[in-house]
C-alpha positions as CSV (number, residue, x, y, z in Angstrom):
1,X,90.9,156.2,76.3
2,X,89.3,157.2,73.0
3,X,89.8,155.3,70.0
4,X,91.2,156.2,66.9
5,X,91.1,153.6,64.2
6,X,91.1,153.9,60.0
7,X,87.1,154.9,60.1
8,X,88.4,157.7,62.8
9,X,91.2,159.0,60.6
10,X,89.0,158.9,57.2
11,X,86.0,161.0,58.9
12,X,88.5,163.6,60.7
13,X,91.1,163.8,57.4
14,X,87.2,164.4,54.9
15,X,86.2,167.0,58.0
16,X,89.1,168.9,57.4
17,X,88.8,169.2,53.4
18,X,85.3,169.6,53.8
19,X,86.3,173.3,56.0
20,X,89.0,173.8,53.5
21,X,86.6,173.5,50.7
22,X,86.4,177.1,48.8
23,X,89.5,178.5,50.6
24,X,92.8,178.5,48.7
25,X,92.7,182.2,48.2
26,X,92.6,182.9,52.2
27,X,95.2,179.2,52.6
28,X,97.5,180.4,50.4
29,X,97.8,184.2,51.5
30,X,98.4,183.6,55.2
31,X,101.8,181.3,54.4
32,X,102.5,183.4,52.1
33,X,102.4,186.0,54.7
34,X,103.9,183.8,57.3
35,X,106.7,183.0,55.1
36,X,107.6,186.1,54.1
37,X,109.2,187.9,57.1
38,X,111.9,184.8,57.1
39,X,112.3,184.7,52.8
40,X,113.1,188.8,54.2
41,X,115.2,188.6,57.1
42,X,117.4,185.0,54.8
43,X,117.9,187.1,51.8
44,X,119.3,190.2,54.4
45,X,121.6,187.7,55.7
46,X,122.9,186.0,53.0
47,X,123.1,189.5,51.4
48,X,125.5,190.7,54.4
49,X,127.5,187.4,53.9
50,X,128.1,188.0,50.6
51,X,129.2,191.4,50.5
52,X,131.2,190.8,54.0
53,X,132.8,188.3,51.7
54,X,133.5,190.5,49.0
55,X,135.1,193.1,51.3
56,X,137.2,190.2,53.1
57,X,138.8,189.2,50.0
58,X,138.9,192.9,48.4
59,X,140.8,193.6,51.8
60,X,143.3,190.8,50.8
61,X,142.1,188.4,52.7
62,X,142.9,185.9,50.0
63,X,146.8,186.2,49.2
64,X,147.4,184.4,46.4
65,X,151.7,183.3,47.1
66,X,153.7,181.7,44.2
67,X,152.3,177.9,44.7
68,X,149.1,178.1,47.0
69,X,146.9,180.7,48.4
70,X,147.4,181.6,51.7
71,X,144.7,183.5,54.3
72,X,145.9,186.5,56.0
73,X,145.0,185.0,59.8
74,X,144.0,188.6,61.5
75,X,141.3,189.5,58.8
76,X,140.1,185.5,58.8
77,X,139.1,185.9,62.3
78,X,137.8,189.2,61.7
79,X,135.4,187.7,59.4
80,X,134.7,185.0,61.3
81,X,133.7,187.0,64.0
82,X,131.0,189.0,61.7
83,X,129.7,185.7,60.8
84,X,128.9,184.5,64.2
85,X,127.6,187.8,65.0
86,X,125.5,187.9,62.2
87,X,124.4,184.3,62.7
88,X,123.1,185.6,66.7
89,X,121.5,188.5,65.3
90,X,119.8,186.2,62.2
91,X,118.5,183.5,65.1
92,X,117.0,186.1,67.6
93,X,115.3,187.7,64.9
94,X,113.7,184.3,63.7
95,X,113.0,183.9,67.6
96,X,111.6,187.5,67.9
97,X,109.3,188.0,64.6
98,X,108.6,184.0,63.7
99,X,107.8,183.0,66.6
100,X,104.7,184.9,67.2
101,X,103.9,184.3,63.3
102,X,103.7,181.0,64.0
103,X,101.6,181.1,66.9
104,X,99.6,183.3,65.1
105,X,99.8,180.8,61.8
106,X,99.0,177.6,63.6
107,X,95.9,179.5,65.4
108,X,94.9,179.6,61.7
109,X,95.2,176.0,61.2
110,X,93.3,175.4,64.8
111,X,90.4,177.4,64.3
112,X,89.7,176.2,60.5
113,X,89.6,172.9,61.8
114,X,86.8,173.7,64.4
115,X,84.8,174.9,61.1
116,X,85.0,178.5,62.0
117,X,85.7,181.0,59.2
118,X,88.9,182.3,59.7
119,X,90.4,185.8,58.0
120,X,94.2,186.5,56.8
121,X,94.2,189.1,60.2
122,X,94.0,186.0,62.5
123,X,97.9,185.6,61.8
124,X,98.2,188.7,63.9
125,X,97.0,186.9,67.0
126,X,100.4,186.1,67.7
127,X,101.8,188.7,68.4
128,X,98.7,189.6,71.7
129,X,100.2,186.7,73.4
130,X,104.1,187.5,72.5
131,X,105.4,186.3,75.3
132,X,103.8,183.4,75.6
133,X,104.7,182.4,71.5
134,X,108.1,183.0,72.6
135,X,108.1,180.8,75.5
136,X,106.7,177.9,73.1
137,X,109.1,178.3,70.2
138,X,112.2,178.2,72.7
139,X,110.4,175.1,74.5
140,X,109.8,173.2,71.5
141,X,113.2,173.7,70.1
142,X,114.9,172.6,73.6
143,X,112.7,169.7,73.6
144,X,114.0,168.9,69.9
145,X,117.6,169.5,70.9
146,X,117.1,166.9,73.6
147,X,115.7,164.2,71.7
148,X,117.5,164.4,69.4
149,X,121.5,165.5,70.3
150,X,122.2,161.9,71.3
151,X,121.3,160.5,68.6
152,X,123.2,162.6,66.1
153,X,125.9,162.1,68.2
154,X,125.8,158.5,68.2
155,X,125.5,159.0,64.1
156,X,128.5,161.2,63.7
157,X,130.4,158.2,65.6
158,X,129.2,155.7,63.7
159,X,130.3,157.4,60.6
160,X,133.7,158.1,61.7
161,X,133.9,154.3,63.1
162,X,132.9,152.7,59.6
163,X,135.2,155.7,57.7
164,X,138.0,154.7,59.2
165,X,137.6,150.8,59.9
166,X,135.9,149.2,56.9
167,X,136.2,149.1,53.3
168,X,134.5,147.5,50.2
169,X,131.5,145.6,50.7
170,X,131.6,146.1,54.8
171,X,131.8,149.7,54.4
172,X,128.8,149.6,52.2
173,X,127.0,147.7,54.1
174,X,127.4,149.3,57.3
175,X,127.0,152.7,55.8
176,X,123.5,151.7,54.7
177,X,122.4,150.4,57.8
178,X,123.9,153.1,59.9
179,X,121.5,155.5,57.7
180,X,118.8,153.2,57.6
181,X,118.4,153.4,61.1
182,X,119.2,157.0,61.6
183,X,116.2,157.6,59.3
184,X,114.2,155.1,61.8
185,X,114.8,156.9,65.1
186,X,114.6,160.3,63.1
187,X,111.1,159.4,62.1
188,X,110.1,158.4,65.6
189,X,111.6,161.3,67.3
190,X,109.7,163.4,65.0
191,X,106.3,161.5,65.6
192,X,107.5,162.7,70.0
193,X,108.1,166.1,68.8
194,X,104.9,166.5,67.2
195,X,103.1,165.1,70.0
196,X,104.3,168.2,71.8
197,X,102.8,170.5,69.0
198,X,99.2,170.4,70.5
199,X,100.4,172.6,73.2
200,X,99.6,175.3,70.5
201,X,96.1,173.9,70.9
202,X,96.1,174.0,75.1
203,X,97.7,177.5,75.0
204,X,95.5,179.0,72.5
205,X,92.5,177.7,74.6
206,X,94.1,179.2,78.4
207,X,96.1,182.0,78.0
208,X,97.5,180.7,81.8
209,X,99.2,177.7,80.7
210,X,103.0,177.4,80.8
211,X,104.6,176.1,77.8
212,X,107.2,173.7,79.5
213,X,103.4,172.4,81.1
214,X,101.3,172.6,78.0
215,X,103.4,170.2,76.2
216,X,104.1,167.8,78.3
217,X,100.0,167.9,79.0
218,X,100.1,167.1,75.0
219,X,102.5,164.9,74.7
220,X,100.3,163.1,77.6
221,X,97.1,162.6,74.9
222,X,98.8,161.2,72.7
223,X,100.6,158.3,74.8
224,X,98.7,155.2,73.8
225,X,98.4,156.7,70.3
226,X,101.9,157.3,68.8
227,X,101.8,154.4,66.1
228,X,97.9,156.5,65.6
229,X,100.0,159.2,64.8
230,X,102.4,157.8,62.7
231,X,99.8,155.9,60.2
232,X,98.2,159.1,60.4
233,X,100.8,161.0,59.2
234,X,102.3,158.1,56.4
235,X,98.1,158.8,55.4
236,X,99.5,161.6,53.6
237,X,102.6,160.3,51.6
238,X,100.3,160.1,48.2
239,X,100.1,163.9,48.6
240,X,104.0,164.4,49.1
241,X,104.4,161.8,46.1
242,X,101.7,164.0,44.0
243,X,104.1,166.5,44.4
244,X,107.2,164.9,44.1
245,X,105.8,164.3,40.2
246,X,104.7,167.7,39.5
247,X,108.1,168.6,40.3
248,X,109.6,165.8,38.2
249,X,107.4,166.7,35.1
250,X,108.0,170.4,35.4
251,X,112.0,169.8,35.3
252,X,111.5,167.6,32.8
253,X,109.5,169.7,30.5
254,X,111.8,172.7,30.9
255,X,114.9,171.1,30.5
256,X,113.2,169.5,27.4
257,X,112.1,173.3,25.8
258,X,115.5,174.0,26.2
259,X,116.9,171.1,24.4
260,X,114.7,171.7,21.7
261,X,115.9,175.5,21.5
262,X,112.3,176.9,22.7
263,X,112.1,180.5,23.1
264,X,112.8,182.2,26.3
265,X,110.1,183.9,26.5
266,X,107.8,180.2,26.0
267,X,110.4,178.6,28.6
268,X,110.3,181.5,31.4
269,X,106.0,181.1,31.2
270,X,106.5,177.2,31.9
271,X,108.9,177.9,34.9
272,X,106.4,180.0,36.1
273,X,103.4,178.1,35.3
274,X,105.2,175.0,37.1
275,X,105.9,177.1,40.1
276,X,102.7,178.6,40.9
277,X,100.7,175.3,40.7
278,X,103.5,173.3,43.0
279,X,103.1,176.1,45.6
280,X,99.8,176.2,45.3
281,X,99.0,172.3,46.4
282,X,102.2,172.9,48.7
283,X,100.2,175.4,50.2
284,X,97.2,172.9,50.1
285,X,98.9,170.2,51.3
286,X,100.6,171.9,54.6
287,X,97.5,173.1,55.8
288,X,95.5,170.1,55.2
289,X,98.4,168.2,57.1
290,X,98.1,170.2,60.0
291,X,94.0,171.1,60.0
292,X,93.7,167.2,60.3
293,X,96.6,167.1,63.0
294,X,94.7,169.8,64.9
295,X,91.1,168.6,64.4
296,X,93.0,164.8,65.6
297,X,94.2,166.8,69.3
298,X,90.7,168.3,69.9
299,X,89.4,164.9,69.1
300,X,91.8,163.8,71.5
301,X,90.1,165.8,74.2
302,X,92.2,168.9,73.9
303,X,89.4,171.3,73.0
304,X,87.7,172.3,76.2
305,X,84.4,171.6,74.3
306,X,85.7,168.2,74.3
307,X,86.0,167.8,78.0
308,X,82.4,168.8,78.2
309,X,81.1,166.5,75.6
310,X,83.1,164.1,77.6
311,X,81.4,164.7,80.7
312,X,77.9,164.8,79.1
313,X,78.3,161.6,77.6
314,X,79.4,160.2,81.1
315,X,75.9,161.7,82.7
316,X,73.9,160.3,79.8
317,X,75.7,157.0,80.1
318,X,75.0,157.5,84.1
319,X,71.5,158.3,83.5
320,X,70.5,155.3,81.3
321,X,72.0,152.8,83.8
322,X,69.0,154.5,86.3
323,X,66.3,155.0,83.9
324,X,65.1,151.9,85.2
325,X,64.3,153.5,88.7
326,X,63.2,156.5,87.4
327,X,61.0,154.7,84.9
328,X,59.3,152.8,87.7
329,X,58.9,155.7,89.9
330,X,57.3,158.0,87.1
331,X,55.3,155.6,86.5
332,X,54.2,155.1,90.1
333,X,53.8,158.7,90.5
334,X,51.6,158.7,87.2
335,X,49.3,155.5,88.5
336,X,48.4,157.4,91.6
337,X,47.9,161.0,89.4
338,X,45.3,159.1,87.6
339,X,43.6,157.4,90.5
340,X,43.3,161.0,92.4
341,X,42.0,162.3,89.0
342,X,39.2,159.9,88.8
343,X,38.1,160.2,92.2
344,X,38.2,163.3,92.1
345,X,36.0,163.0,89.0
346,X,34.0,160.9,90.5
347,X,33.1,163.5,93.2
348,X,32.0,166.4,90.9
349,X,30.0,164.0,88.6
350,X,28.6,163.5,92.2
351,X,28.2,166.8,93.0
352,X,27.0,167.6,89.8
353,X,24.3,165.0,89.9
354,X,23.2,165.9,93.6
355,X,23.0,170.0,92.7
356,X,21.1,168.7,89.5
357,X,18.2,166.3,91.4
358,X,18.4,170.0,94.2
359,X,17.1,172.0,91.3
360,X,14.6,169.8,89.8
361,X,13.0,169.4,93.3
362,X,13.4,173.1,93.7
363,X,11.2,173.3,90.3
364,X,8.4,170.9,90.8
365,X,7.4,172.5,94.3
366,X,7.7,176.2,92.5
367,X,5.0,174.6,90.0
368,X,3.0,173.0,92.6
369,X,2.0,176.7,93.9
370,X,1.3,178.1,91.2
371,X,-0.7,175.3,89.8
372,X,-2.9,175.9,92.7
373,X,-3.1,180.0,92.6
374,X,-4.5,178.9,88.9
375,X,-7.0,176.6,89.9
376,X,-7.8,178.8,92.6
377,X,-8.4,181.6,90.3
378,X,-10.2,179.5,87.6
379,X,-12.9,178.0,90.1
380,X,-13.3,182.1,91.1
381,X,-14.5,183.2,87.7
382,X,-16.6,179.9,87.6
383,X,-18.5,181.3,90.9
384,X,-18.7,184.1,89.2
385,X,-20.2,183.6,86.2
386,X,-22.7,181.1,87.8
387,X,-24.1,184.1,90.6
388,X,-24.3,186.3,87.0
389,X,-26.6,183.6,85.7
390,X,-28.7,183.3,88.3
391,X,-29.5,186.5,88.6
């Protein structure tokens, strides 16, 4: 089991600004992308409601009688019908287009935390595995609705108990509580459903991997390391608090221009202004958020890399436990290199020395002869120079 203390967090939380540093442009633009297909297909919707609504009560849907206003019941259920319809029709097409954009928006996320350079296109890559982006997003949500129906069901009981059964302090009191601890079991049902989010990692990495498989494989890495995960993710409450105070500061500096009958023109540049930079650390702060998160699963041994370096480490660790062996028996292996390299140096000094002494005795008996084919000649021309004097 790898562990994943404070030191951990700090060095994967600093890796993932460091691959963040020098991109905002390319942060912001893909969620701005990614969230603009749902700010389209909400606005459609509410603009059908609204005008459905118009028409209902232009229809007379609203009859207004003497004392109170009654509903005519056959057009109520007719709009109530369009509503659900249009409700259907609003959820597959949040199924249908955001579920690949997500895919394609947390495969963004993924590879920026393995330090690659990723472009606005990569959002796109959601959309080549459609099917399988589908099959995720429907996953995920039925693993959400069953974590968490029981509990809201126990809530909405609880609430109707203490509505109806206490009163003054007691109802106070138990009201508090009751929320209290719905905000408890909320906060660790989320940490659960989160684990399951590094199935985007596992099916990103093997385009064969089931969903309903991939995240219970996900949830499986991060079983001894849920309170990890939840100090991990309370690591980033300064950010959310950082931008609970821009907020704070920009309402109150509007609402103060308008008190002090500022221009329009002066108070429309502040709202503005206010709104670019809390979307822009939004922005910041989402992706950094879930860079870290995905940089925390490959750390987690997600990454196939991982499983390698894994391994590796294993060999090395297997390989220093016998270096002691393999020490001795290079060594050996050395010890008798050198004692065959000596002898065998040994012999051609030999050799050496022996051809050396051949030639040397091969010279002094070429020298003898010709020594004596000199003397023989000089004692010649003595002879002969002796006859000449005589005669």
């Amino acid at each position: 089991m790898k562990t994943f203390d404070s030191d951990t967090r700090k060095q994967l939380k600093r890796a993932a600004r460091d691959n963040m540093r020098g991109r905002l442009a390319s942060i912001t633009g893909v969620q701005i992308l990614n969230a603009l297909p749902f700010f389209v297909l909400a606005l459609i919707f509410y603009v059908v409601f609204f005008v459905r609504l118009f028409v209902y009560a232009f229809q007379g849907g609203f009859i207004v009688g003497p004392e109170t206003p009654e509903v005519d019941p056959s057009i109520a259920f007719s709009f109530l019908g369009d509503i659900v319809v249009m409700s259907v029709i609003y959820a597959l097409a949040l199924l249908l287009i955001g579920a690949p954009l997500t895919f394609g928006l947390m495969r963004y996320f993924i590879r920026l935390g393995r330090g690659e350079r990723p472009t606005v296109g990569v959002l796109g890559s959601g959309f080549l595995s459609y099917f399988a982006s589908i099959k995720l997003n429907v996953c995920l949500g039925f693993r959400s609705f069953l974590w968490m129906f029981f509990p809201v069901i126990i809530y909405a009981i609880a609430g109707t108990y203490i509505n109806t059964n206490t009163a003054g302090v007691g109802y106070i009191f138990l009201n508090m509580l009751k929320e209290l601890i719905y905000f408890i079991v909320m906060i660790l049902i989320g940490i659960k459903l989160q684990a399951y989010a590094g199935a985007y990692v596992l099916m990103g990495d093997d385009k064969t991997r089931g969903a309903w498989e991939s995240t219970k494989e996900s949830a499986g890495y991060f079983k001894d390391h849920y309170m990890d995960l939840l100090i991990f993710n309370l690591s980033f409450i300064p950010w959310g608090l950082l931008l609970f105070l821009l907020i704070s500061i920009s309402i109150g500096v509007v609402v103060s221009m308008i008190a002090f009958s500022v221009s329009g023109a002066a108070i429309a540049v502040a709202v503005i202004a206010a709104f670019i930079i809390i979307f822009l650390l939004s922005c910041y702060v989402t992706c950094y958020q879930r860079t870290a998160f995905f940089m925390l699963c490959d750390y987690l041994g997600m990454y196939p890399e991982a499983e390698a370096d894994e391994t590796a480490e294993g060999h090395e660790e297997a390989d220093e436990t016998a270096a002691p062996q393999i020490t001795v028996t290079e060594t050996a292996a050395e010890t008798d290199a050198a004692k065959a390299s000596e002898a065998a140096a040994e012999e051609t000094a030999a050799s050496q020395t022996d051809a050396a002494e051949e030639k040397s005795a091969e010279g002094d008996s070429s020298e003898k002869p010709s020594n004596a084919v000199e003397n023989d000649t000089a004692e010649n021309n003595s002879a002969v120079d002796t006859e000449s004097t005589d005669k």
